[in-house]
Gaussian input, Z-matrix of N, CA and C with variables (Angstrom, degrees):
# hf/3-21g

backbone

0 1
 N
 C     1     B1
 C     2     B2     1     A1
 N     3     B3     2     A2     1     D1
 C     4     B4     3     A3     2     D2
 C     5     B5     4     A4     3     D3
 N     6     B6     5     A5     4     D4
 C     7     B7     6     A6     5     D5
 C     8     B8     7     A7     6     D6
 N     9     B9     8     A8     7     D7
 C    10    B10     9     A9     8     D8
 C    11    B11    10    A10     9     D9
 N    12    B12    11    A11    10    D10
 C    13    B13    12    A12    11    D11
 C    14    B14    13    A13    12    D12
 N    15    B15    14    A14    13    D13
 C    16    B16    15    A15    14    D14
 C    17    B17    16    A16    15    D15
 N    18    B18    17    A17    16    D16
 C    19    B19    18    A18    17    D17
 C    20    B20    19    A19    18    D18
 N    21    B21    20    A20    19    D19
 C    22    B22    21    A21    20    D20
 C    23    B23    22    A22    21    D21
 N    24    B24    23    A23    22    D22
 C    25    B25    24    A24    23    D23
 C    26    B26    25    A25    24    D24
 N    27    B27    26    A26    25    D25
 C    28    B28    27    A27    26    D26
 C    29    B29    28    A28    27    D27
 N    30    B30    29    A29    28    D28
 C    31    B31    30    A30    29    D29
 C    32    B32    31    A31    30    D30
 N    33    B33    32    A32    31    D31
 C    34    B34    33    A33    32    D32
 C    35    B35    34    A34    33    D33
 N    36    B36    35    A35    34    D34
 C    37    B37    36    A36    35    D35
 C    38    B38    37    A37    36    D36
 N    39    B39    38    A38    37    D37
 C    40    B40    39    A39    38    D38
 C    41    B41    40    A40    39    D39
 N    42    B42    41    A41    40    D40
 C    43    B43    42    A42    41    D41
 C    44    B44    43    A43    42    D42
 N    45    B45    44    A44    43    D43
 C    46    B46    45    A45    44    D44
 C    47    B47    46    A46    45    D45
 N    48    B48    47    A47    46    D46
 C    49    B49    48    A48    47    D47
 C    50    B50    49    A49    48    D48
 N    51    B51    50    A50    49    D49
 C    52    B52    51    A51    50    D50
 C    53    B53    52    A52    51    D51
 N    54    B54    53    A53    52    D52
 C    55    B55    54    A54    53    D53
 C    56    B56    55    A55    54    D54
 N    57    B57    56    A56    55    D55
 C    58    B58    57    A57    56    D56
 C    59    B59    58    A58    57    D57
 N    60    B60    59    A59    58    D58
 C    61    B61    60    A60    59    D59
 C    62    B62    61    A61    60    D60
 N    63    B63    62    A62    61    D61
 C    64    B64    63    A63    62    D62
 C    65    B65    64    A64    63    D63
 N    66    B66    65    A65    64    D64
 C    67    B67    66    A66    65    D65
 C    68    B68    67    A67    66    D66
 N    69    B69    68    A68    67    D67
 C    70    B70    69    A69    68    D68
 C    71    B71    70    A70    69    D69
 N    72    B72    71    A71    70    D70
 C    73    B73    72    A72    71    D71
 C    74    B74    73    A73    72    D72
 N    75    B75    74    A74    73    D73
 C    76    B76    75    A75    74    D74
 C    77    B77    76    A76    75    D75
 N    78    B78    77    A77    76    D76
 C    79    B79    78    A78    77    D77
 C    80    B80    79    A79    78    D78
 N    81    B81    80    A80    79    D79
 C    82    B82    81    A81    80    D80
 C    83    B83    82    A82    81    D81
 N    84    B84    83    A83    82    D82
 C    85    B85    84    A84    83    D83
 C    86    B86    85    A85    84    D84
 N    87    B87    86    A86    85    D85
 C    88    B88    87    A87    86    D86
 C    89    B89    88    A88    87    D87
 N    90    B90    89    A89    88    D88
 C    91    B91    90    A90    89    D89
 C    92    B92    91    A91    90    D90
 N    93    B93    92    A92    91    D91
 C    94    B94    93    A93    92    D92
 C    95    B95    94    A94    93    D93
 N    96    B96    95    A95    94    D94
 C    97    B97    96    A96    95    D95
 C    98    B98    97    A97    96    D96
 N    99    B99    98    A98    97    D97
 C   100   B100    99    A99    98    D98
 C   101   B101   100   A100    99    D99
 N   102   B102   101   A101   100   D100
 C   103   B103   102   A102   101   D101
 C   104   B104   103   A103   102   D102
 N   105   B105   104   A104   103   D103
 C   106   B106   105   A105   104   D104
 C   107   B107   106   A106   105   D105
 N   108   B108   107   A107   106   D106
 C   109   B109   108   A108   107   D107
 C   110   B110   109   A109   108   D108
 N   111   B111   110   A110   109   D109
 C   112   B112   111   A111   110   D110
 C   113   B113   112   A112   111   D111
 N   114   B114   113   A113   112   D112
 C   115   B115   114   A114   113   D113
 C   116   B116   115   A115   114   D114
 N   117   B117   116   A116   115   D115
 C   118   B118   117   A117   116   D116
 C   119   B119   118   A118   117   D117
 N   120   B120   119   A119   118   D118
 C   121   B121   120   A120   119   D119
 C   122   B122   121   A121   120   D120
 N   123   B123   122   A122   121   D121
 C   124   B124   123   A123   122   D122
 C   125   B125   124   A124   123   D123
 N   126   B126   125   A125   124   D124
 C   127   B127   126   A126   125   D125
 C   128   B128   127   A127   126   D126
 N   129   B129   128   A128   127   D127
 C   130   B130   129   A129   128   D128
 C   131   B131   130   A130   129   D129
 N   132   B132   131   A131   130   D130
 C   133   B133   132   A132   131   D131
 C   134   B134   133   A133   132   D132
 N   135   B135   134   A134   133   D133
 C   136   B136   135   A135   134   D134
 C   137   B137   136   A136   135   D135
 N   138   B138   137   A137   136   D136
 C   139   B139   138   A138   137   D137
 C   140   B140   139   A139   138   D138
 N   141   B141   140   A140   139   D139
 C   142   B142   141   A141   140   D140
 C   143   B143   142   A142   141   D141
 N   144   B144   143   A143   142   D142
 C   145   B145   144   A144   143   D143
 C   146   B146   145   A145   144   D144
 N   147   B147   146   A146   145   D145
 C   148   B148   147   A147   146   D146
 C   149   B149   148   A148   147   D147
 N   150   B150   149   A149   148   D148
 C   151   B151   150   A150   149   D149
 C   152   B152   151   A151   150   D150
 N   153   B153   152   A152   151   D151
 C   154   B154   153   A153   152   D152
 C   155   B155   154   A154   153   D153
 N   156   B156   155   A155   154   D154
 C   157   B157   156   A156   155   D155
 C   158   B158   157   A157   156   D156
 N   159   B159   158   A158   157   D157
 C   160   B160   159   A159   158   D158
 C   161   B161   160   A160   159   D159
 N   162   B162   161   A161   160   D160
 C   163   B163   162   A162   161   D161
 C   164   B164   163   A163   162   D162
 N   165   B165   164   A164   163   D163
 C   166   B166   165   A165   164   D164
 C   167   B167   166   A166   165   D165
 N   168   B168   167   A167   166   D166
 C   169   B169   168   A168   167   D167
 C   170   B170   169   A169   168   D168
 N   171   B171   170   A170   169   D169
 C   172   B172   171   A171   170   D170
 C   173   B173   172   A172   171   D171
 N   174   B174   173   A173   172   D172
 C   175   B175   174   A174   173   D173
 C   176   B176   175   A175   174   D174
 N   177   B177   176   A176   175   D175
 C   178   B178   177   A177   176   D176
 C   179   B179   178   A178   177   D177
 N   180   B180   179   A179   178   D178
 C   181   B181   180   A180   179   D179
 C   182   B182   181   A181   180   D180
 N   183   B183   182   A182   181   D181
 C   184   B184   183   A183   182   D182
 C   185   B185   184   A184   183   D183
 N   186   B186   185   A185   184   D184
 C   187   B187   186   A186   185   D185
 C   188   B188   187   A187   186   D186
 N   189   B189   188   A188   187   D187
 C   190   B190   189   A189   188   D188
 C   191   B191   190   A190   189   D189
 N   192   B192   191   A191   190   D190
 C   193   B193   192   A192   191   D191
 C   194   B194   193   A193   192   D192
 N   195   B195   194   A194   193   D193
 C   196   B196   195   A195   194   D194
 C   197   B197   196   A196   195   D195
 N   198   B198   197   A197   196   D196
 C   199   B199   198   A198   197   D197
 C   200   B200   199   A199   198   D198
 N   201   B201   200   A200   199   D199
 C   202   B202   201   A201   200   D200
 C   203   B203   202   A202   201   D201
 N   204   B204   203   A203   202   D202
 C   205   B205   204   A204   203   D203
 C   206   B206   205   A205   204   D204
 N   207   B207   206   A206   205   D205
 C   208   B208   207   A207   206   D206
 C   209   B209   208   A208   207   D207
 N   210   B210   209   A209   208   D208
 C   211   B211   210   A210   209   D209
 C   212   B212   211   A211   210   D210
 N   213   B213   212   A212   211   D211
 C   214   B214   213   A213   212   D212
 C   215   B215   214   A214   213   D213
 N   216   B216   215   A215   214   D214
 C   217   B217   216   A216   215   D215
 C   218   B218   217   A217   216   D216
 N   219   B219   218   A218   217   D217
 C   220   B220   219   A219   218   D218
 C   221   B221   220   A220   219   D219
 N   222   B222   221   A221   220   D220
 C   223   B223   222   A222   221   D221
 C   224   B224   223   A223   222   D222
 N   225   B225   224   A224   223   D223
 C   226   B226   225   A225   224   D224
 C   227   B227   226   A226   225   D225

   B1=1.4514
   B2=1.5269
   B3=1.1948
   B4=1.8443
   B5=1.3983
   B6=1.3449
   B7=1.6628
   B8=1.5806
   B9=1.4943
   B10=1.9864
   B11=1.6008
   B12=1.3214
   B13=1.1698
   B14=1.6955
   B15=2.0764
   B16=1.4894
   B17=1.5230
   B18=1.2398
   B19=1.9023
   B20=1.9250
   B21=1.5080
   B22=1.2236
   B23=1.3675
   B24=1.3086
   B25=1.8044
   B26=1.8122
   B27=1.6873
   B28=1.0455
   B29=2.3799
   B30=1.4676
   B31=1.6524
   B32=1.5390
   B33=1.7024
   B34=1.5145
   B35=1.1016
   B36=1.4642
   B37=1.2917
   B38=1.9398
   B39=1.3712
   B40=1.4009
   B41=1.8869
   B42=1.7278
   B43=1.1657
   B44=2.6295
   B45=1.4297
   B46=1.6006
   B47=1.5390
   B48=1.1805
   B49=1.5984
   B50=1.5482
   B51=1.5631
   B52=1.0141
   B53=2.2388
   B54=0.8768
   B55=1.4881
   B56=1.3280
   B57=1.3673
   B58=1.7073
   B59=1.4154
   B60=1.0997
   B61=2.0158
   B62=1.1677
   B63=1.8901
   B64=1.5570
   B65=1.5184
   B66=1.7305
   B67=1.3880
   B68=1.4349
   B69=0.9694
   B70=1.8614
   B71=2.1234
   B72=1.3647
   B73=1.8065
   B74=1.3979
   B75=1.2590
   B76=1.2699
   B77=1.4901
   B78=1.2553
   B79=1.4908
   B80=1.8146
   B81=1.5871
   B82=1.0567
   B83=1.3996
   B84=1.3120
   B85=1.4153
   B86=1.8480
   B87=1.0752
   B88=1.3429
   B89=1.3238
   B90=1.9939
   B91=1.2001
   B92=1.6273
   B93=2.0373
   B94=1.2718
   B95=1.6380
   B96=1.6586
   B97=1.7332
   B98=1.4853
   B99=1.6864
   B100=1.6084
   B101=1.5890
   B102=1.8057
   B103=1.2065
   B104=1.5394
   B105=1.5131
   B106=1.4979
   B107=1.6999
   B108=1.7638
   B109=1.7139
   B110=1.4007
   B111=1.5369
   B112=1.2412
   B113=1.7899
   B114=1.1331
   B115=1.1310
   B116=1.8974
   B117=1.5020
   B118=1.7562
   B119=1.2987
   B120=1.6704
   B121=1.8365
   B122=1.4913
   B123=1.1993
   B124=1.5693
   B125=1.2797
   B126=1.6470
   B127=1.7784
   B128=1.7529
   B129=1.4461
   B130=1.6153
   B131=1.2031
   B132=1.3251
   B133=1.6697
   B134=1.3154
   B135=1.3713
   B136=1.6036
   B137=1.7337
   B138=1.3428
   B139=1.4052
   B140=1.6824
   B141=1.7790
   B142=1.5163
   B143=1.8766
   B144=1.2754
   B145=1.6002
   B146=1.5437
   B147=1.2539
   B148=1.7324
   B149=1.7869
   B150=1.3826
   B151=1.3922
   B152=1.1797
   B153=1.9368
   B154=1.4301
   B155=1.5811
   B156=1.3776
   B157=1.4282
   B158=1.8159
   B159=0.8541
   B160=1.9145
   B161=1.6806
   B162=1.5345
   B163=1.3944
   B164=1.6471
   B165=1.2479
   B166=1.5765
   B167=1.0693
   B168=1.4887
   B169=1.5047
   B170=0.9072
   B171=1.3721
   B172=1.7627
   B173=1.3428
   B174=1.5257
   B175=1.1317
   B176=1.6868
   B177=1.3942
   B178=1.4043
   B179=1.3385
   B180=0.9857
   B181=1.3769
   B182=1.9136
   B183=1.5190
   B184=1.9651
   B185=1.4171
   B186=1.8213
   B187=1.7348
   B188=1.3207
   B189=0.9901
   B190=1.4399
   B191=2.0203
   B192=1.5835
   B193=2.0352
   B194=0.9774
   B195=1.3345
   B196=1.5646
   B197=1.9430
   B198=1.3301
   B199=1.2864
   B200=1.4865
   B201=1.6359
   B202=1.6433
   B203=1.6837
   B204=1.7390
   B205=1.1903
   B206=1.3992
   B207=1.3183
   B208=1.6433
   B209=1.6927
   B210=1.1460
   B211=1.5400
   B212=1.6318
   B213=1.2993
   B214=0.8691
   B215=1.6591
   B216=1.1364
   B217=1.3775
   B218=1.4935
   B219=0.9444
   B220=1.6509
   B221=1.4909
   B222=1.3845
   B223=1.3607
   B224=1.5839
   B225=1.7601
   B226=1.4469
   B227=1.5534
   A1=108.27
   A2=112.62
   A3=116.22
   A4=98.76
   A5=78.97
   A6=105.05
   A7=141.31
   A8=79.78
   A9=80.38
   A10=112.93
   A11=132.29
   A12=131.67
   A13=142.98
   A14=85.47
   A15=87.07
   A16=95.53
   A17=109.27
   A18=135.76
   A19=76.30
   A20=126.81
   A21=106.67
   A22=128.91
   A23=105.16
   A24=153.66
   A25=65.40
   A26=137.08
   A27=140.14
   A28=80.26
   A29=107.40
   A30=128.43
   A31=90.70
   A32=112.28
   A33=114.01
   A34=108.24
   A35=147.56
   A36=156.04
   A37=103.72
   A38=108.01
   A39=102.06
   A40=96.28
   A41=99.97
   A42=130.69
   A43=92.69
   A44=90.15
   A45=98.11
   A46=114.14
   A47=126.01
   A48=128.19
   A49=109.94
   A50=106.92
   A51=125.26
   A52=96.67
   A53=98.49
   A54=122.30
   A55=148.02
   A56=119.91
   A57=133.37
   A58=101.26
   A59=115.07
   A60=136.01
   A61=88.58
   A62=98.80
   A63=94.00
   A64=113.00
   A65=120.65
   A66=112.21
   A67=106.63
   A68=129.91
   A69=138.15
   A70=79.46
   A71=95.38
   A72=94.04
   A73=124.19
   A74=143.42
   A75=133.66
   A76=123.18
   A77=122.06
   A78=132.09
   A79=97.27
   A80=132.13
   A81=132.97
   A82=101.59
   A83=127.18
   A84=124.94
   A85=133.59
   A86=94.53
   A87=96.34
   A88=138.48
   A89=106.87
   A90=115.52
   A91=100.77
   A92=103.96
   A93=86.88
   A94=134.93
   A95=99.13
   A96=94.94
   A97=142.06
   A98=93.24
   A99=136.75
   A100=81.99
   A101=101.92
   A102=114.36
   A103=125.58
   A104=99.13
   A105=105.17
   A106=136.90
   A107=89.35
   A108=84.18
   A109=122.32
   A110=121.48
   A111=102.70
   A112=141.94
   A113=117.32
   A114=144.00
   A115=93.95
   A116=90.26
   A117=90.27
   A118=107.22
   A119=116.39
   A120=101.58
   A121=106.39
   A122=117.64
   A123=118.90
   A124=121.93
   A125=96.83
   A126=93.85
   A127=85.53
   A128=130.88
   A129=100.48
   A130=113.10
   A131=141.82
   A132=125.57
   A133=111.76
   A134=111.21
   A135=101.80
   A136=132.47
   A137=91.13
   A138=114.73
   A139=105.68
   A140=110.24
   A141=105.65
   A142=99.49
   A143=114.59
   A144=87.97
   A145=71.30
   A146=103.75
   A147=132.51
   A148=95.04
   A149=107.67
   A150=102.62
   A151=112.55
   A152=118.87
   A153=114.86
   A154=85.29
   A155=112.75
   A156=132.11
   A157=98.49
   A158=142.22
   A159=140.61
   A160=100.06
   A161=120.46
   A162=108.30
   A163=91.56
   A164=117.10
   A165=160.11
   A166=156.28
   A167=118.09
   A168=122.88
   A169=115.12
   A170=122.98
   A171=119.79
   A172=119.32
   A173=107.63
   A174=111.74
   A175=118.10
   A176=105.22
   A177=105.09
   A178=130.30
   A179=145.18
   A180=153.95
   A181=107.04
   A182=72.23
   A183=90.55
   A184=109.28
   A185=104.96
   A186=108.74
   A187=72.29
   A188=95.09
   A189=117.69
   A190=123.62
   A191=80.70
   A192=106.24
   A193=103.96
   A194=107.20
   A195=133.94
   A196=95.40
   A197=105.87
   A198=109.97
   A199=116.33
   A200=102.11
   A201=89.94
   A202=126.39
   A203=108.17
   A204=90.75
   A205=138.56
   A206=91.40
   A207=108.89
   A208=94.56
   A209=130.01
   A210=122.84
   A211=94.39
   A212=141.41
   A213=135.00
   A214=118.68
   A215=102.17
   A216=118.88
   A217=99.27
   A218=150.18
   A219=142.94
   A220=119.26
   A221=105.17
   A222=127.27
   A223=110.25
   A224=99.42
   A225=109.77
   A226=119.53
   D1=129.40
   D2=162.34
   D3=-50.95
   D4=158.34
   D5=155.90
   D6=-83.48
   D7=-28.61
   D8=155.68
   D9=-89.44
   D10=-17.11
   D11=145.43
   D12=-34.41
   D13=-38.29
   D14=-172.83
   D15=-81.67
   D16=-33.99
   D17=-135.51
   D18=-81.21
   D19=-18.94
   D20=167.18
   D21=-74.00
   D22=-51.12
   D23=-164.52
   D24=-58.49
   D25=-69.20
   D26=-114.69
   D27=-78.59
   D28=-50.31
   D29=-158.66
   D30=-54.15
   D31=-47.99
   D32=-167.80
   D33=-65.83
   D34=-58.48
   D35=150.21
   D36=-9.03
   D37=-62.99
   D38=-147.34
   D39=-69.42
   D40=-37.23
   D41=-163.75
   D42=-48.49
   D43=-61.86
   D44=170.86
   D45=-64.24
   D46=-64.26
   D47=171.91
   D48=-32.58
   D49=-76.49
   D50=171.79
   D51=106.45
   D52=-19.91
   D53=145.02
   D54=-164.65
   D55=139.26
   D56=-154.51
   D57=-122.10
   D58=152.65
   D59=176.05
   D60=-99.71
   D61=157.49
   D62=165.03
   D63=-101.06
   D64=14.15
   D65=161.97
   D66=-95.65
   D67=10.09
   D68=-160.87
   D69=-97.98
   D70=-92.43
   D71=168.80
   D72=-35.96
   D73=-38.97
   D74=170.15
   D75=-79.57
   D76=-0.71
   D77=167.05
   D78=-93.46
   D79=-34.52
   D80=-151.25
   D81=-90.43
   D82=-60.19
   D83=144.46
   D84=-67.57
   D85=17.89
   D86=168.74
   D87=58.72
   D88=16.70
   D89=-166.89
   D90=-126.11
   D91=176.49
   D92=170.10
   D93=-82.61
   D94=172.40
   D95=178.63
   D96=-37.61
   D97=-39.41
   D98=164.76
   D99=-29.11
   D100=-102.34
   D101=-167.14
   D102=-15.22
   D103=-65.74
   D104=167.37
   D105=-40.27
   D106=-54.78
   D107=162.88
   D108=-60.02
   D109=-48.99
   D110=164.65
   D111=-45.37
   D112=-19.31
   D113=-161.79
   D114=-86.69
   D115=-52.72
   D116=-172.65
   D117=-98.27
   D118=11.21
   D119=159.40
   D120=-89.99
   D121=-14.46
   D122=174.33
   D123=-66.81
   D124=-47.64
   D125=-166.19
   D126=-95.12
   D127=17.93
   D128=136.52
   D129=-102.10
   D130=-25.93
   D131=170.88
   D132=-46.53
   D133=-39.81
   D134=177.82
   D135=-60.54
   D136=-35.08
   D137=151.67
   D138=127.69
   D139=14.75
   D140=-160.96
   D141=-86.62
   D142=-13.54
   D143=-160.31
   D144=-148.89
   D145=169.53
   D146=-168.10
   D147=-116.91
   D148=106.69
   D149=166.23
   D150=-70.30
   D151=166.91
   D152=-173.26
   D153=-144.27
   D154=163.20
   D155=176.87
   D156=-53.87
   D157=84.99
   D158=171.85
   D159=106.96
   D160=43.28
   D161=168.09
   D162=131.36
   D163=-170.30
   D164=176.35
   D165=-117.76
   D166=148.19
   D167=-162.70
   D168=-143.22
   D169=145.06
   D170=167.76
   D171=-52.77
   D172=158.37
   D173=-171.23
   D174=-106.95
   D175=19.61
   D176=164.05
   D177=-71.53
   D178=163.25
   D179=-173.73
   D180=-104.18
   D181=99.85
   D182=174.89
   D183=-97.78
   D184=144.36
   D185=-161.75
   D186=-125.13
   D187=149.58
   D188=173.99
   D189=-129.71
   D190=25.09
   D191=-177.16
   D192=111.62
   D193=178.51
   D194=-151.21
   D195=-64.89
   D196=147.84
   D197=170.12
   D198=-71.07
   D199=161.40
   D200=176.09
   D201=-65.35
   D202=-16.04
   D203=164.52
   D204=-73.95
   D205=-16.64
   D206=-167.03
   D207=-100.51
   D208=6.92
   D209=145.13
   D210=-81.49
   D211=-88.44
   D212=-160.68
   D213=-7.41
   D214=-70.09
   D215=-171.42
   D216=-78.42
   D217=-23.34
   D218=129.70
   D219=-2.24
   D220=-85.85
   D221=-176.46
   D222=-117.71
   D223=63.46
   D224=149.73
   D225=-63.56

């Protein structure tokens, strides 16, 4: 398999998961970890996925409720 092949296979995965290990991907394609990290420092320089300490995450912006300012002003 290429590498822009895997490094796709790698976006669709994270894209459904929404997070991946990098021994979860290197058992899945069948290569080493190495590979993988390299694979996922790319597709975050590029800007598609958010590396994480042992693997990856999308790079959308998850809220998890109102900010603290916007509690503030909530429950003045």
């Amino acid at each position: 398999m290429l590498a822009a092949e895997r490094r796709f296979n790698i976006m669709k995965l994270v894209q459904k998961q929404k997070v991946v290990t990098t021994s979860e991907l290197a058992a899945l394609f069948d290569i080493s970890e190495m590979t993988i990290r390299r694979d996922v420092t790319k597709l975050s320089q590029d800007g598609l996925l958010e590396k994480t300490h042992g693997g990856a995450m999308t790079n959308e912006i998850v809220t998890l409720g109102p900010s603290f300012s916007e509690k503030e002003i909530i429950h003045l």
